[in-house]
N, C-alpha and C positions, 0 to 999 in steps of 0.2 A: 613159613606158612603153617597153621596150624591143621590139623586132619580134620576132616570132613564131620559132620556130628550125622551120627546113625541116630534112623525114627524105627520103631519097633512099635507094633499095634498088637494093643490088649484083644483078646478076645471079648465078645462082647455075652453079658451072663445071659444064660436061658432063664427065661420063666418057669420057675418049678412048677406052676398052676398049670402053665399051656402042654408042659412035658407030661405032668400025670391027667390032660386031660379033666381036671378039674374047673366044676361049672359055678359051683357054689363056696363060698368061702363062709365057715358056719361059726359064729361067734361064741359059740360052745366048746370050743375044743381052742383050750388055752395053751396047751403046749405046743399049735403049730402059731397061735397069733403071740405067744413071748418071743418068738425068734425074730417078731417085727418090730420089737419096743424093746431100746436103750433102757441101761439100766436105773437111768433115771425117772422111764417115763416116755420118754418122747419115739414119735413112730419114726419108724429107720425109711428116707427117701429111695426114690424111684432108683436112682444111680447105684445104691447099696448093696441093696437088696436083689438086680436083678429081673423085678416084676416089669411085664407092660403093664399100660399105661389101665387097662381094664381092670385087670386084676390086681394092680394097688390100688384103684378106688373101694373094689369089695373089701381088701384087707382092711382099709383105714375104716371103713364104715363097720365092719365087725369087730376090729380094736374100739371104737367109739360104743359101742351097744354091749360089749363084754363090761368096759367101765361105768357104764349106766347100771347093770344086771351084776353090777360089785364083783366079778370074775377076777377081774385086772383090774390092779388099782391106779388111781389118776399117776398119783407118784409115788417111788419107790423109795423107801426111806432108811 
């Protein structure tokens, strides 16, 4: 009979937004929205990164207004 299979549970990530009490997510300040975009380009999901569910929509929407306002570019080449 083979041994029993052990389940072990991840910790689940804090919201860096909700830990530093941050309200606004400011599509000016590229060196905290590169931490959300793959180096291709693409925004890192909700599971990644950690964020609730509030605070990834501000980031993708300031990843989106950064690439409008030529900050970050659509793709990274």
């Amino acid at each position: 009979m083979p041994p029993p299979k052990q389940f072990f549970f991840r910790h689940r990530k804090k919201c860096k937004f909700c830990e530093d009490k941050m309200h606004y997510v400011d599509y000016k300040n590229v060196r905290l929205l590169d931490n959300y975009v793959t180096d291709r380009g693409k925004m890192l999901p909700r599971k990644l990164t950690g964020n609730c569910a509030r605070h990834q929509r501000k980031v993708e929407d300031a990843v989106k207004n950064a690439r409008v306002m030529a900050l970050l570019p659509f793709v990274k080449g």
